[in-house]
N, C-alpha and C positions, 0 to 999 in steps of 0.2 A: 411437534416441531423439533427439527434436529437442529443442532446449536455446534457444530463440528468447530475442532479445534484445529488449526496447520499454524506451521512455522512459515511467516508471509516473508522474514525481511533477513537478510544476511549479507553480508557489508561487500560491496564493487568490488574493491581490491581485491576478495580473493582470487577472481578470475579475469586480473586484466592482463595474466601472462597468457592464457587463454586464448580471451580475444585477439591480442596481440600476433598471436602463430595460425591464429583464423582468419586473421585479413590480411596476412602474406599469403596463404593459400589463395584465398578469393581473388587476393589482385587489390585488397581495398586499400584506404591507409588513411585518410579524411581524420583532418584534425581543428581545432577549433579556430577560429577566426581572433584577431587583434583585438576586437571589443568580447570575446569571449563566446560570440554567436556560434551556432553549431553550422557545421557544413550544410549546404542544401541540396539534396541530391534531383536529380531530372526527374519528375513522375513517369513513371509508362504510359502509353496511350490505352485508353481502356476503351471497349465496347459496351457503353451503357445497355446494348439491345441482344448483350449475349444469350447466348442461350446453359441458364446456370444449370439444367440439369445435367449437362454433358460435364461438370465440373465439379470437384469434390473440395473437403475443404477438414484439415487438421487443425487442432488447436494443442497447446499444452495448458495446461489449467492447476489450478491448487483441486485437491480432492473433497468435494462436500461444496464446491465453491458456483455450484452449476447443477439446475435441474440433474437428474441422473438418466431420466428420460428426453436430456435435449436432443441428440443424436434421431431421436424417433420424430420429434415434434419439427424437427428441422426438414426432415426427410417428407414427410405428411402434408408440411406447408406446399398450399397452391402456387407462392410467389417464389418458393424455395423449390425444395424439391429434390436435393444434390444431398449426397454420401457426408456425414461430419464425426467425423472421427476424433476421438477426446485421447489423448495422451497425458500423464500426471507429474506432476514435480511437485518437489516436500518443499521444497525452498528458493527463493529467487536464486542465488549460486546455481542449483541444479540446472533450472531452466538455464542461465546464461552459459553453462556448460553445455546445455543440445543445442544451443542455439547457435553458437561462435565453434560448432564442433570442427565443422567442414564447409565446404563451398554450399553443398545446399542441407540444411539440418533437414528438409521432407514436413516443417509447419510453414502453417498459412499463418496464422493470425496467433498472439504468444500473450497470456494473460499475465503481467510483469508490474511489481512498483514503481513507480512514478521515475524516481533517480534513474533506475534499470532500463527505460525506455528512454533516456536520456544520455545514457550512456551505448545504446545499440544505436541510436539515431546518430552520435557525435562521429562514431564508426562509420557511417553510411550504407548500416544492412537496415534502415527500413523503408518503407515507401512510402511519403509522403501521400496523405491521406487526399482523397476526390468527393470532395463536399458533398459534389450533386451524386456521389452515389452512396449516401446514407442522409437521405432526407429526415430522419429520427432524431441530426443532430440538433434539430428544434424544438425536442422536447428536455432539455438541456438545459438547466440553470444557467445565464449569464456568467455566473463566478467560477463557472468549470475551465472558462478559458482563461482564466486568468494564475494560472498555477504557473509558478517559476521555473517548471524543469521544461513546459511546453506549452507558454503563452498562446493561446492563439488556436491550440489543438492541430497542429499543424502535422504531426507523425503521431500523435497517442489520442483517444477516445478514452477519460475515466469510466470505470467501470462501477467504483465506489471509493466512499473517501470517509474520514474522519480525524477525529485527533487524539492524546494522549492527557493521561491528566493522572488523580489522585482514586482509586475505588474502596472505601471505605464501608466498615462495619457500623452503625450510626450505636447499636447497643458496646461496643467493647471501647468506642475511640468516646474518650470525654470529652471535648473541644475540636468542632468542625476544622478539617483540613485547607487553609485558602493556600497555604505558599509549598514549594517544595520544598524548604526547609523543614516543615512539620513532616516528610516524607527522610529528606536526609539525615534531619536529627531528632529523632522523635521523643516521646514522652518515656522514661524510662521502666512504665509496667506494659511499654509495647512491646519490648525488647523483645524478640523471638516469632514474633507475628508481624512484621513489616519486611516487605520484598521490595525489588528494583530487578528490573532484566537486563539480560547482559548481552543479548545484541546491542552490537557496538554503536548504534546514532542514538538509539533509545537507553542507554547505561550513559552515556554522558550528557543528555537531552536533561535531566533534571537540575546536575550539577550545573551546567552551562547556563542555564535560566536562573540558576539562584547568584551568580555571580555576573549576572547582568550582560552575558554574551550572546550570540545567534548562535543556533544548532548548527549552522553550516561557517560557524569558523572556524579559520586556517591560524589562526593567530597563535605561536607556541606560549605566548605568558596565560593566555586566557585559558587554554587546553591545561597548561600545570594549573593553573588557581583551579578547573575542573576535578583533576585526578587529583590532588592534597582534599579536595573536598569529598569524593569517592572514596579515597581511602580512609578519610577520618569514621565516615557511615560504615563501612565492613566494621572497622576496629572497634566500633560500637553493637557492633553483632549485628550487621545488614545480611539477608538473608536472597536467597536469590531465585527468581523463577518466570519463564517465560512464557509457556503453556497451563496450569496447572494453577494462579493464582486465582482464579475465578469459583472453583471446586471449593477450595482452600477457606475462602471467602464464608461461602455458603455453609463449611461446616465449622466455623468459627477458627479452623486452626489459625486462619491469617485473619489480621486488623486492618491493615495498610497498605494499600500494593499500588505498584506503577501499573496501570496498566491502559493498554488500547481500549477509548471508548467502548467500541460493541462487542468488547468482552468481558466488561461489567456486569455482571449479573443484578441489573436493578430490579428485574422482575421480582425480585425476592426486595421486599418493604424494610427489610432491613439494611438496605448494599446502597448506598450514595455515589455518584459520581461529580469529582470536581476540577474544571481548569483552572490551575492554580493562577494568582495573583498574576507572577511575572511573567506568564503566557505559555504558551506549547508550540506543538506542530501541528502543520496540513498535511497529511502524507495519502495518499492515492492511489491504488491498484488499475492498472490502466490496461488497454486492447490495442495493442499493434501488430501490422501488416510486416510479412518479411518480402523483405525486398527482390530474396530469390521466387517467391510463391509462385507458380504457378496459376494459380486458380484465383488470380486479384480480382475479379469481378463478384463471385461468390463469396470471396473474404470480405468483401463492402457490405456483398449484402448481408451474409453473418452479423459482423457489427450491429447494423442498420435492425435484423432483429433482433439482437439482444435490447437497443434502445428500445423496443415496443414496451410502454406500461405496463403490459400485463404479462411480459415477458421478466423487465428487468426488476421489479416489486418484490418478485421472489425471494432477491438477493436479502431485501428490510426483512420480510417477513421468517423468515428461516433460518439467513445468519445473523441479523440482527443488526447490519451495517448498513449506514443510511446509501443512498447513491446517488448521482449529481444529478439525478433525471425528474425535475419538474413534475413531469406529467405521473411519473413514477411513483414519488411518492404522495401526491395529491390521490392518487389512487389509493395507495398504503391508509392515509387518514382517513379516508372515505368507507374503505374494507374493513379496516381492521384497528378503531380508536383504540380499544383495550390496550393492546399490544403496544402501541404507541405511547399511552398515558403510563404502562407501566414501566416504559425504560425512557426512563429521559434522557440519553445520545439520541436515541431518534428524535425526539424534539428540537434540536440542535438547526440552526438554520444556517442557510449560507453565509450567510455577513456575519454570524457566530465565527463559523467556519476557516473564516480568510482573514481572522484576527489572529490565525498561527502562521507560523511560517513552513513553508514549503519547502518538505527535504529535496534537495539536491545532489545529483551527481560532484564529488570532486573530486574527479581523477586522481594521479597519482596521491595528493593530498588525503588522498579515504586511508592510507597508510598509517597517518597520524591515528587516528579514531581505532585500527587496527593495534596499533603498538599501548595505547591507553589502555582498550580493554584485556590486553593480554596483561599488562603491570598490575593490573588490577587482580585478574584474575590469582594472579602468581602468588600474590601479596598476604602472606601470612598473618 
């Protein structure tokens, strides 16, 4: 089982001078509505009776995040049939830099976090998805549509989701973790073995929680009560790592680390995972259609197999991240209890799941969370 590591998440702001000089090129310019709703662009008229092998189909994808033989299994399929060419980005930035490049970036369909498809939709580069042409979308937990960046699934399909929480040594930590307080200030023979990451929603997602505010606020008092709170934990010798606390974990150098559910190493009987008291996030990796694509029938039906069970299951089984897909993981429990009973995020169900809140795109405002992690950073 490969358990690959990537950089999923990296903060809007960097790239919305970017998009910004990409959708003067395009001609675009689509900006939020009065109540804050996202523009609605016209869908294309598609031809459900295309003929998809006359049509090919790009993706950009995180690397390890997808069969490696999907390109084969795509092409093989009877219902399929069509050229699918995998393209890689290391990190959401990357991808929103191929994507906002030019008038047409040359992807069909763009694997992106939750905010990040919320932020190309608010733009008006993506294309409003055509139900009836990913009939899969019925193998879909009910609560998948209920995410705040796109109620409804109306431009993004999840691809998988999870939350954030406390990962813990059960041998080195004496007193189970419930709050993130025992994260921000911890027991003092922790000292040197507790981390906190420092992309910027997920380094102020703990503080924010411990002073009783949403991850998605704008508020400047509650952001200072955040950073006075971040900086007190460095000053206490907070330690910091975004890929690499998992390892860490397992060979005892770390005790205590922030980190994303399914990269908890519970399989190991000693490694705990816990959402702390005052709550967490929902946060989502999702599959959307670009608006310039060409090939929008073939990109539906892309989608449409990734939601097959025995397609999307992969995702639990090998990265170890649950997915919104029903039938998907009813599969997963069916195949492969073991696996299941040994990490408890997979366990995790949806109404678990929707007790976090859902990061959100906030424009210009992702500046603040920008300017936070950089004081931090600076902060001797």
């Amino acid at each position: 089982m490969s358990r690959t590591r990537y950089a999923r998440h990296l903060p809007v702001a960097a790239v919305a001078a970017g998009l910004a000089l990409a959708l003067a090129a395009c001609g675009g310019g689509g900006s939020t509505s009065a109540d804050g709703a996202a523009p609605s662009a016209a869908a294309d008229e598609l031809n459900p009776n295309a003929d998809l092998k006359k049509q090919s189909v790009t993706i950009t994808i995180w690397d390890g995040y997808s069969p490696k033989d999907l390109p084969e299994r795509v092409k093989q399929d009877s219902k399929l049939g069509f050229d699918l060419k995998t393209t890689l980005h290391a990190t959401n930035e990357e991808a929103m830099a191929k994507l906002t490049a030019g008038t047409d970036s040359g992807i069909d369909v763009a694997f992106v976090s939750g905010q990040y498809a919320q932020a190309l939709n608010e733009q008006g580069l993506l294309e409003p998805l055509h139900p009836e042409l990913i009939p899969n979308l019925a193998n879909l937990y009910p609560e998948a549509a209920q995410m705040s960046f796109d109620k409804g699934n109306k431009f993004s399909v999840p691809y998988t989701w999870g939350t954030t929480g406390i990962c813990y040594r059960t041998d080195l930590v004496k007193t189970k973790p419930t709050s993130w307080n025992d994260l921000l200030n911890p027991a003092p023979e922790l000292k040197g073995k507790v981390t906190m990451m420092t992309t910027e929603r997920w380094l102020a997602l703990p503080a924010l929680k411990a002073v009783g505010a949403s991850i998605n606020t704008t508020d400047d008092k509650q952001l200072a009560q955040a950073k006075d709170t971040l900086l007190k934990a460095k000053q206490a010798g907070m330690l910091y790592d975004d890929t690499t606390f998992g390892a860490k974990l397992e060979k005892g150098e770390a005790a205590l680390v922030e980190a994303w559910d399914g990269w908890c190493p519970t399989t190991n009987p000693k490694i705990k995972f816990e959402v702390p008291k005052e709550g967490s996030d929902l946060w989502s990796d999702t599959m959307v259609i670009m608006k310039t694509s060409k090939n929008k029938e073939a990109a539906h039906a892309f989608i449409n197999y990734i939601l097959d069970p025995s397609v999307h299951s992969w995702v639990s089984e090998n990265i170890l991240y649950k997915v919104p897909n029903k039938a998907a993981m009813d599969l997963l429990n069916a195949n492969n209890k073991d696996l299941v009973a040994k990490n408890t995020p997979l366990q995790m169900t949806p109404a678990e799941l929707l007790k976090g809140e859902s990061i959100v795109d906030l424009g210009e405002d992702s500046g603040k969370y920008t300017r936070l992690a950089t004081e931090i950073s600076a902060k001797q």
